[in-house]
C-alpha positions, 0 to 999 in steps of 0.5 A: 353763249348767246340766246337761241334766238341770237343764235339763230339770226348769226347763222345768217352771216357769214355761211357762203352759199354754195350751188350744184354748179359753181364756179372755180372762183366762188369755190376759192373764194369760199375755202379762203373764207373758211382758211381766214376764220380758222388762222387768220389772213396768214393762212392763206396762201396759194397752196393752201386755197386751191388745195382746200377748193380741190384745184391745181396751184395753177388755178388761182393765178387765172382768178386773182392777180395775187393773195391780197386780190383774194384776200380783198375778194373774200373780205368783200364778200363777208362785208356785204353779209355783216352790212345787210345783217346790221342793217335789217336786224337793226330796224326789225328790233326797232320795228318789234320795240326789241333792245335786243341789236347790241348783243347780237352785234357784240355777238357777231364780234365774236363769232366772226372773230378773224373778221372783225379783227380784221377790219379792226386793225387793217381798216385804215391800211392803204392796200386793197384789203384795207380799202374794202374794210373802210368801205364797210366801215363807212357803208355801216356808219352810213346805214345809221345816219340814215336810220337816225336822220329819219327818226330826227325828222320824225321828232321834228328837227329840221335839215340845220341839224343833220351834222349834229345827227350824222356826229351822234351816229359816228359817236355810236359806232365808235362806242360799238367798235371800241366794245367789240375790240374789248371782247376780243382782247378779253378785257371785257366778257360779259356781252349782256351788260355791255350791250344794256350801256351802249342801250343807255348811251344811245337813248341818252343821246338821242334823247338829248338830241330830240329834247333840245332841237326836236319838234314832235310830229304826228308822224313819230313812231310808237316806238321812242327808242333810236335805232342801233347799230 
């Protein structure tokens, strides 16, 4: 189980907010999330949305031009919680000097399990539902550059060097993803140890980056350590 305090920054994720008045699409787009985490893409199906949203098979044809129109849909919605929670989680634990982020990303892994798998392995498919995973996938990677780039100019690299910066991001990202992938096939348990490596990984790089190409600055962070993703 993760801390209490990993615990509590995953509640964050993935819960849909439901208002008094809301409307037919939401209220179907919300059971195919909840199908989704419980049996997978699969589970979804005409019948079984609108039955668990409490409304006519009808229904759904009004709000979505097919199951994978809904799919997408649903996927979009999750996408953007996961996005915003790395992000904002990411530079809160740089701003607290916290090496915290990896667990709660590997965290996240499993507890939006269906999710991940699929943005896993359908990512790169040419469908509506792929496209939206991609989309994720590049949004997040270009969260990192961002946060890397702007810690690359506070160590003083110049603009010459922002590839070499946006190529350490996809590096990272690739380590995080690859990691996430074991958990989730059960080759690799223990989250705590797997975070401490990629922590390493990641210093040693930045690191590397800011030794060779860096020119420290008086506007440089108290904080040396990168930011994750």
């Amino acid at each position: 189980m993760p801390p209490k305090a990993i615990k509590e920054d995953l509640q964050k994720v993935g819960r849909p907010r439901r208002g008094t008045r809301e409307g037919t699409r939401e209220r179907l787009l919300h059971a195919a999330i909840d199908l989704i985490r419980e049996g997978g893409i699969g589970a979804v199906s005409t019948i079984s949305v609108t039955r668990a949203a409490g409304f006519a098979q009808s229904s759904f044809y009004r709000h979505f031009e097919s199951v994978d129109d809904c799919l997408s849909a649903a996927a979009q919605i999750v996408a953007s919680q996961v996005r915003l929670f790395i992000a904002e989680h990411r530079r809160a634990a740089f701003e607290r000097g916290e090496g915290d982020h990896y667990q709660v990303v590997l965290h996240l892994f499993t507890r939006e399990r269906a999710f991940s798998e699929l943005w896993l392995r359908h990512r790169h498919d040419p469908s509506p539902l792929g496209r939206v995973l991609e989309q994720l996938h590049r949004q997040i990677l270009d969260d990192l550059i961002a946060d890397l780039w702007q810690l690359a100019q506070w160590a003083g690299l110049e603009e010459k060097h922002y590839p070499r910066v946006a190529l350490q991001a996809e590096f990272i990202l690739s380590a995080v993803m690859t990691a996430g992938e074991n958990l989730l096939s059960g080759r690799i348990s223990d989250i705590t140890f797997v975070a401490e490596q990629l922590e390493v990984l990641t210093d040693g790089m930045a690191k590397e980056i800011y030794t060779r190409y860096g020119k420290p600055t008086a506007q440089k962070p108290e904080s040396e350590k990168s930011p994750k993703p």
